[in-house]
DOLO-207364 format. One record per atom (N, C-alpha, C): x, y, z; residue number from 1; residue in three letters; chain. Coordinates in nm, 2 decimals. Layout:
N
<pt><east>X</east><north>Y</north><up>Z</up><nr>NUM</nr><rest>Ala</rest><kette>A</kette></pt>
...
//
This chain:
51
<pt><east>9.98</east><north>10.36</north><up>12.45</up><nr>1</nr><rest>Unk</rest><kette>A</kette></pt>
<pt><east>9.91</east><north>10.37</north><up>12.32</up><nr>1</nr><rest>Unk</rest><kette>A</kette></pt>
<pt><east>9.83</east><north>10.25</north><up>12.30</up><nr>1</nr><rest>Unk</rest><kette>A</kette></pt>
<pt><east>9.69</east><north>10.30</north><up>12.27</up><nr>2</nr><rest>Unk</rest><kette>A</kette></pt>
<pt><east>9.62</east><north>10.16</north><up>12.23</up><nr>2</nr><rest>Unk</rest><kette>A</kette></pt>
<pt><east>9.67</east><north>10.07</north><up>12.08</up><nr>2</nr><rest>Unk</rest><kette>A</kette></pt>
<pt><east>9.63</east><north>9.96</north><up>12.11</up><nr>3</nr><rest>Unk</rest><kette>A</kette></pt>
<pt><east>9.65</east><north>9.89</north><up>11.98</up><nr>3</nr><rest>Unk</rest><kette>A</kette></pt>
<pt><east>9.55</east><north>9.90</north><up>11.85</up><nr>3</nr><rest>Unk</rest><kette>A</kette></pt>
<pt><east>9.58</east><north>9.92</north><up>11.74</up><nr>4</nr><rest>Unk</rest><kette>A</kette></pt>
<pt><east>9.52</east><north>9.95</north><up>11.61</up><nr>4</nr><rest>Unk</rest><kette>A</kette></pt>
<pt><east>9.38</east><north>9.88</north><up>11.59</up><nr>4</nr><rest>Unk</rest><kette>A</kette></pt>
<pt><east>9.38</east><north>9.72</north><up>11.64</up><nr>5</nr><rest>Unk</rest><kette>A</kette></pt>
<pt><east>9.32</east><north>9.64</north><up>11.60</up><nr>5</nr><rest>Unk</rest><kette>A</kette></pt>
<pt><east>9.16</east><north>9.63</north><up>11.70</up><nr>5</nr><rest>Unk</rest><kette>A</kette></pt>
<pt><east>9.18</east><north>9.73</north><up>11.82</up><nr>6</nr><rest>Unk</rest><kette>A</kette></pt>
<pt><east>9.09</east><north>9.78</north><up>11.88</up><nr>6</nr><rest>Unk</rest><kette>A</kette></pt>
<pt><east>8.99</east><north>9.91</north><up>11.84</up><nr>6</nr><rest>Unk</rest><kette>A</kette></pt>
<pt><east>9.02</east><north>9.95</north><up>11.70</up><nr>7</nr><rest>Unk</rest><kette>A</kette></pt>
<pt><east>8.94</east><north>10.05</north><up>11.65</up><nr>7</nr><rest>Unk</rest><kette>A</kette></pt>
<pt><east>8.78</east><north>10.05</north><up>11.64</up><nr>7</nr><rest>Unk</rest><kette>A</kette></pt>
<pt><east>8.70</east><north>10.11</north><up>11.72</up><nr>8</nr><rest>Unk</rest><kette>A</kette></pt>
<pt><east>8.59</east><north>10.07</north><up>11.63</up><nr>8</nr><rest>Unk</rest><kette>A</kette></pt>
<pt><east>8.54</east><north>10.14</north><up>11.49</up><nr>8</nr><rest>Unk</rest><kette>A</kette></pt>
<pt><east>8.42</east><north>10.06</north><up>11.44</up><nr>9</nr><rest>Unk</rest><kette>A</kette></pt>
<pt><east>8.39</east><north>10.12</north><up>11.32</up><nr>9</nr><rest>Unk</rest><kette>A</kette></pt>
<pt><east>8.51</east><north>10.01</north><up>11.20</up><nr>9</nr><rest>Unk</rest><kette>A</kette></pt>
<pt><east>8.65</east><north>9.99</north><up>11.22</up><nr>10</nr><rest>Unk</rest><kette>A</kette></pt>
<pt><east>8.73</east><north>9.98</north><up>11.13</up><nr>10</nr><rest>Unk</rest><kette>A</kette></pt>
<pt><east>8.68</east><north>9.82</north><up>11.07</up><nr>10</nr><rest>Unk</rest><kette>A</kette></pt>
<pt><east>8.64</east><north>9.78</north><up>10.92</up><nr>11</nr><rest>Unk</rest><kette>A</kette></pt>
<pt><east>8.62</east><north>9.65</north><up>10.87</up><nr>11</nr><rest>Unk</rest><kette>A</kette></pt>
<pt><east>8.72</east><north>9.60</north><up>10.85</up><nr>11</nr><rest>Unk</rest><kette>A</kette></pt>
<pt><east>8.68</east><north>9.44</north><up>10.92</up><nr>12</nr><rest>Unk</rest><kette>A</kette></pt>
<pt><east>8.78</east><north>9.32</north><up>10.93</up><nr>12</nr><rest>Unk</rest><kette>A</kette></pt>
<pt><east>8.73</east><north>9.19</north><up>10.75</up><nr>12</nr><rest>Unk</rest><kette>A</kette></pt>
<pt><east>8.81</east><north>9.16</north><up>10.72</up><nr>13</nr><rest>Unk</rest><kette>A</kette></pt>
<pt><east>8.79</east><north>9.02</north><up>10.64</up><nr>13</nr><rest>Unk</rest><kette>A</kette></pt>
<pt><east>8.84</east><north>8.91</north><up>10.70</up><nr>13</nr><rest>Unk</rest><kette>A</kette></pt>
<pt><east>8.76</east><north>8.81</north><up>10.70</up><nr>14</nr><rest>Unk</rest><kette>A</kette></pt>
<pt><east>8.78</east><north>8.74</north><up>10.75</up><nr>14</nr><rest>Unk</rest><kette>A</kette></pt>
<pt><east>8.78</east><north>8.59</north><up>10.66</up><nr>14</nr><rest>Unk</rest><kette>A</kette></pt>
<pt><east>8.85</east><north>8.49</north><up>10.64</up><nr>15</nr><rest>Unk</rest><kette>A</kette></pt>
<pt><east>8.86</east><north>8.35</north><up>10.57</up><nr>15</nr><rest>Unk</rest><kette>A</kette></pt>
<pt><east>8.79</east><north>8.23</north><up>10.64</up><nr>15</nr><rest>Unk</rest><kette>A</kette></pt>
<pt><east>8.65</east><north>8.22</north><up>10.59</up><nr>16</nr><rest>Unk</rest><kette>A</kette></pt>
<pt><east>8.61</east><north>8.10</north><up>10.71</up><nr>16</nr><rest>Unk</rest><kette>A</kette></pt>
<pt><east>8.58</east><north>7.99</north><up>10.60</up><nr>16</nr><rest>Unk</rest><kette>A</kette></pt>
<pt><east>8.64</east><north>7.87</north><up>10.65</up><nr>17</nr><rest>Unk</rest><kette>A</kette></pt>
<pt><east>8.64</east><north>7.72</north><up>10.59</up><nr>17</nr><rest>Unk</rest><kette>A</kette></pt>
<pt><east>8.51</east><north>7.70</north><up>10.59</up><nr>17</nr><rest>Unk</rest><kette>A</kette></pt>
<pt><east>8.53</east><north>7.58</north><up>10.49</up><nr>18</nr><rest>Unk</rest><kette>A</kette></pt>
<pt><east>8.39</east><north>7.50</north><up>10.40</up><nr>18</nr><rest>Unk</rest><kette>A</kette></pt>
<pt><east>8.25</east><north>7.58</north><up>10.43</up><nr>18</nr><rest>Unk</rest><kette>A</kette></pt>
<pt><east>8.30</east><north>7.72</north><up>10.25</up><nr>19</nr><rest>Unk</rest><kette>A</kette></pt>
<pt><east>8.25</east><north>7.79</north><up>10.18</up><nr>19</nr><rest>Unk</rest><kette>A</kette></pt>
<pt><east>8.16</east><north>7.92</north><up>10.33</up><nr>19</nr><rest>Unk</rest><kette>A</kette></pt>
<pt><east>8.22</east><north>7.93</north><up>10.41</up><nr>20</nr><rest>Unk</rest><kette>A</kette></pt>
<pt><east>8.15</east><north>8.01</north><up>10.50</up><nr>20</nr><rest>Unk</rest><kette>A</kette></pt>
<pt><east>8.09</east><north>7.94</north><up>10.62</up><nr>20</nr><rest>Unk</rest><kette>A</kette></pt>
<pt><east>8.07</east><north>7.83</north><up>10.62</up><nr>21</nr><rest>Unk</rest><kette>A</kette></pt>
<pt><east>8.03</east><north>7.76</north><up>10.72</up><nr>21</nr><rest>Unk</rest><kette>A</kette></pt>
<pt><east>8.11</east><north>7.69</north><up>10.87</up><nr>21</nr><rest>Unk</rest><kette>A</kette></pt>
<pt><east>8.22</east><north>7.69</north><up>10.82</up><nr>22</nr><rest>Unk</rest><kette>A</kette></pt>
<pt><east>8.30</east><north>7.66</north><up>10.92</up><nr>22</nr><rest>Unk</rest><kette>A</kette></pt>
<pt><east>8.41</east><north>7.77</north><up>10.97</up><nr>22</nr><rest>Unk</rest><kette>A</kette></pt>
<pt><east>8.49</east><north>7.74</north><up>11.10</up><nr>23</nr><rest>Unk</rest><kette>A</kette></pt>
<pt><east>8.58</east><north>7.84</north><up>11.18</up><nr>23</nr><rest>Unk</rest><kette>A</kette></pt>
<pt><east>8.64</east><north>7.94</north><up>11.09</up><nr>23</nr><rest>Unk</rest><kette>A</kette></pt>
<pt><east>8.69</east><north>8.06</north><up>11.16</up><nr>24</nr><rest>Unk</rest><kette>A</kette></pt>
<pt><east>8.72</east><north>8.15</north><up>11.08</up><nr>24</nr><rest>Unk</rest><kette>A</kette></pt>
<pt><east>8.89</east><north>8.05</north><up>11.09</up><nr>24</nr><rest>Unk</rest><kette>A</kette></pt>
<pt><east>8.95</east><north>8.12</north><up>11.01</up><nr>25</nr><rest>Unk</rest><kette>A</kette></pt>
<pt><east>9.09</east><north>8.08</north><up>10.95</up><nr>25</nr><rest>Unk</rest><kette>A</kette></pt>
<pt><east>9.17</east><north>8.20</north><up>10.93</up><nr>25</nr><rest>Unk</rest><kette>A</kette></pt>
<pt><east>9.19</east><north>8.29</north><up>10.88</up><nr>26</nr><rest>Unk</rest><kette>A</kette></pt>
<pt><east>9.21</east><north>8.41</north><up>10.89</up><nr>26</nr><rest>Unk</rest><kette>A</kette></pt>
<pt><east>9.16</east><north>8.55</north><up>10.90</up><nr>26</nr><rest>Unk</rest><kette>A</kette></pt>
<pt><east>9.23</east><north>8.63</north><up>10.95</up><nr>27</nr><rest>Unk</rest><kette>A</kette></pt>
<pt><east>9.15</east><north>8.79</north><up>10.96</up><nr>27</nr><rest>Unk</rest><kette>A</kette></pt>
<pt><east>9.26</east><north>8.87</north><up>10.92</up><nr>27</nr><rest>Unk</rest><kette>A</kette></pt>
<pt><east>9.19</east><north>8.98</north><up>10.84</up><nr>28</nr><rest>Unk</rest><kette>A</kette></pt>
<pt><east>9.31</east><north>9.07</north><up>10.81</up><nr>28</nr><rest>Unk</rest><kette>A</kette></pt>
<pt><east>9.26</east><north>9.21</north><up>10.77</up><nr>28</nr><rest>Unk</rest><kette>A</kette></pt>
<pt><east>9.29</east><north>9.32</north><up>10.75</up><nr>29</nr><rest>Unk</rest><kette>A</kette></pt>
<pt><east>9.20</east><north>9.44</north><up>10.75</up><nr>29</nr><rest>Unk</rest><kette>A</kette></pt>
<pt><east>9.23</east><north>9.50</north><up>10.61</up><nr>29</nr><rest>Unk</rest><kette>A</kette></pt>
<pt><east>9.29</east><north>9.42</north><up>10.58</up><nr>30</nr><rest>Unk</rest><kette>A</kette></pt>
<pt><east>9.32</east><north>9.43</north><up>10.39</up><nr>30</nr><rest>Unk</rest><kette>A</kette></pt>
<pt><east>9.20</east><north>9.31</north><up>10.31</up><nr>30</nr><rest>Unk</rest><kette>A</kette></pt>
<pt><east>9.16</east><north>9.40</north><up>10.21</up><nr>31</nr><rest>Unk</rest><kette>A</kette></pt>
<pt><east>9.04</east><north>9.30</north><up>10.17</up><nr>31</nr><rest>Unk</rest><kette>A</kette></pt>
<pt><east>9.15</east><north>9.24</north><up>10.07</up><nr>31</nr><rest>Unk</rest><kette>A</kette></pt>
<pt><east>9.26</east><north>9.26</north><up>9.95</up><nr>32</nr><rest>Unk</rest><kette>A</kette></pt>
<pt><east>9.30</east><north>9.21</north><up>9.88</up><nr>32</nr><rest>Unk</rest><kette>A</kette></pt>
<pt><east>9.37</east><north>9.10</north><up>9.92</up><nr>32</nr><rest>Unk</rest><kette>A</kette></pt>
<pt><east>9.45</east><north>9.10</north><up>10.07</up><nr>33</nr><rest>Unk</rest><kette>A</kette></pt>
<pt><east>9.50</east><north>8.99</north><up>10.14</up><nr>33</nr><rest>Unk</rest><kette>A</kette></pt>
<pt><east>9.40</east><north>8.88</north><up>10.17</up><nr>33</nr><rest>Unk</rest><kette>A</kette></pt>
<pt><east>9.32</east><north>8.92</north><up>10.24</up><nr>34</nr><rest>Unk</rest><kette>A</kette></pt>
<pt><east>9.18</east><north>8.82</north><up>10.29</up><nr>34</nr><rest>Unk</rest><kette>A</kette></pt>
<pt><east>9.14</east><north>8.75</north><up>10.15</up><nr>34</nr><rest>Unk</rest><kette>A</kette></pt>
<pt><east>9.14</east><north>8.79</north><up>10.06</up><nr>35</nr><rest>Unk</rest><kette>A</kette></pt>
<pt><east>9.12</east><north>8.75</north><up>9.88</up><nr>35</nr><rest>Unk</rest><kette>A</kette></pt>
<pt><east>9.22</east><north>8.63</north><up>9.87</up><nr>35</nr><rest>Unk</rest><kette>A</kette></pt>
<pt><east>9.33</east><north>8.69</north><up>9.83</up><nr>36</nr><rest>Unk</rest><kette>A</kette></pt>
<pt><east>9.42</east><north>8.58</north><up>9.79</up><nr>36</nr><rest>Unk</rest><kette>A</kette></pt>
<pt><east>9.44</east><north>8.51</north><up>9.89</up><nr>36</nr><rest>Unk</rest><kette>A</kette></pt>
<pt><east>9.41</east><north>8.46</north><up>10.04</up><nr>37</nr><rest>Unk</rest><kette>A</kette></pt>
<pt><east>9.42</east><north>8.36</north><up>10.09</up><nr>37</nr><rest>Unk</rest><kette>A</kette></pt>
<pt><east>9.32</east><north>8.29</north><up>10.12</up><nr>37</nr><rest>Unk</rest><kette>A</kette></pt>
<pt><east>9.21</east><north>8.30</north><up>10.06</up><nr>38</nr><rest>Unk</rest><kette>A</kette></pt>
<pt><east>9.07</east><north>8.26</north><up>10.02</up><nr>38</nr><rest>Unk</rest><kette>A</kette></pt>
<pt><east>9.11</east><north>8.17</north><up>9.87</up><nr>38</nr><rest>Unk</rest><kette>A</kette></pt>
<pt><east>9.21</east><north>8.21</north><up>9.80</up><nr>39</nr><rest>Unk</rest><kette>A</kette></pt>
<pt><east>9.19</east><north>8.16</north><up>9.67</up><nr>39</nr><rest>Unk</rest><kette>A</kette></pt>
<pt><east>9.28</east><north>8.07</north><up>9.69</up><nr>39</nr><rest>Unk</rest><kette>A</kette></pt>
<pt><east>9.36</east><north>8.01</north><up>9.79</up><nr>40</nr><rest>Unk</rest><kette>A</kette></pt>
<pt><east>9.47</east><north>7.95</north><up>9.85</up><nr>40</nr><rest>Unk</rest><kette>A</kette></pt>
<pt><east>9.40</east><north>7.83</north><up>9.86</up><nr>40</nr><rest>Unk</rest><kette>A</kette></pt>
<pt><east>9.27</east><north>7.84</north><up>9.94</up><nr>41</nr><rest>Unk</rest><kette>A</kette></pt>
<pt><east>9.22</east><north>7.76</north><up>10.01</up><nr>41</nr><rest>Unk</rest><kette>A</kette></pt>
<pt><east>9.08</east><north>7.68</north><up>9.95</up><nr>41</nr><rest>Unk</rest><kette>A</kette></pt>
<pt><east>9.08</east><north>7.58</north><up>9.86</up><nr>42</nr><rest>Unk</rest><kette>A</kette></pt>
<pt><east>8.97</east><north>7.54</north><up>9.82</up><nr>42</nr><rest>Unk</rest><kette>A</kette></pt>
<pt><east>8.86</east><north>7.52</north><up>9.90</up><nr>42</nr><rest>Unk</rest><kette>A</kette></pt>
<pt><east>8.72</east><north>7.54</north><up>9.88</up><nr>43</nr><rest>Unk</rest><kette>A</kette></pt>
<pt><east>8.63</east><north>7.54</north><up>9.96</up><nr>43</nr><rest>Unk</rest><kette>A</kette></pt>
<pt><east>8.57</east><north>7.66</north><up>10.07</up><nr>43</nr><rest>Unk</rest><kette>A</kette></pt>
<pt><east>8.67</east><north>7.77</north><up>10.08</up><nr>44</nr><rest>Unk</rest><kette>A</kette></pt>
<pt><east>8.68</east><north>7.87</north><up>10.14</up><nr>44</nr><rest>Unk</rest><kette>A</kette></pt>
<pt><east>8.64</east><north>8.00</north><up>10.11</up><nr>44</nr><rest>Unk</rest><kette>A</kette></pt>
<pt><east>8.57</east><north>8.07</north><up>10.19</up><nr>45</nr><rest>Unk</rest><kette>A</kette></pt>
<pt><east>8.48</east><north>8.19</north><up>10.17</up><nr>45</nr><rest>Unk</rest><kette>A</kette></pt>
<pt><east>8.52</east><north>8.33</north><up>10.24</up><nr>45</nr><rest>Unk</rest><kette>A</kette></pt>
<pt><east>8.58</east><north>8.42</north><up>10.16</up><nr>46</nr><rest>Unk</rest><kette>A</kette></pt>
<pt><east>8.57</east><north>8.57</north><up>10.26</up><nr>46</nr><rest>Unk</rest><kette>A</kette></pt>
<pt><east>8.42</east><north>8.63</north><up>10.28</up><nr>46</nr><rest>Unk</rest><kette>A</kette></pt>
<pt><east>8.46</east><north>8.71</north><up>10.42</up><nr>47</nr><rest>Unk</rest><kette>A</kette></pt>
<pt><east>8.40</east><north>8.72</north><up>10.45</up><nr>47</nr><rest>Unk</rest><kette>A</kette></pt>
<pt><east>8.41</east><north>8.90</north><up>10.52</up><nr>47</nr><rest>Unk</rest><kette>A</kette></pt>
<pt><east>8.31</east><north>9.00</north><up>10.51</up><nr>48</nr><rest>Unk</rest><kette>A</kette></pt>
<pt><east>8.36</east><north>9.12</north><up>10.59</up><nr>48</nr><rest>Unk</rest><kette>A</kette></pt>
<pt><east>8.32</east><north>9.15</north><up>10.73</up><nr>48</nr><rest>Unk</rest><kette>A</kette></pt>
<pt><east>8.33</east><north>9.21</north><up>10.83</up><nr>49</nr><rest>Unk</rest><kette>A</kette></pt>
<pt><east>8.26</east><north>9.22</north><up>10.93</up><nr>49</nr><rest>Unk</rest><kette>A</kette></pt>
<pt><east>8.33</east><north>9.37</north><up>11.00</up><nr>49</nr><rest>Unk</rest><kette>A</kette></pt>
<pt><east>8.20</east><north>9.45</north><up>11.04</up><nr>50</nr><rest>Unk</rest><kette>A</kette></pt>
<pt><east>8.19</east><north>9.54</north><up>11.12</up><nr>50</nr><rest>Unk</rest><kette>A</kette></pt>
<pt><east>8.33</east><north>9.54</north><up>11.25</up><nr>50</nr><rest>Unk</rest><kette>A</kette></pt>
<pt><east>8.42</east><north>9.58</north><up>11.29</up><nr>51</nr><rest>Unk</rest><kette>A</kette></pt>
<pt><east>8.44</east><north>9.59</north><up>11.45</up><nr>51</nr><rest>Unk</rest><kette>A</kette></pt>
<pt><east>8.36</east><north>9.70</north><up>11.54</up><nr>51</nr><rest>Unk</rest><kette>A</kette></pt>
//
């Protein structure tokens, strides 16, 4: 069985350091989760992305 996280089409959020400019930090396919650990993180920006 393939793995979930291999779907195409399915949107990822993603948490990238100082305000969107730096490495991603988290990814999660829940936008409310990608949220609150964006608000965790001062200077930090969600972000969505296509798979």
């Amino acid at each position: 069985m393939e793995c979930a996280c291999n779907q195409r089409g399915k949107q990822q959020f993603e948490v990238v350091m100082e305000a969107g400019r730096g490495h991603v930090d988290f990814t999660s396919g829940s936008k409310p989760t990608a949220t609150t650990v964006t608000a965790r993180y001062p200077g930090s920006a969600s972000a969505s992305r296509q798979r």
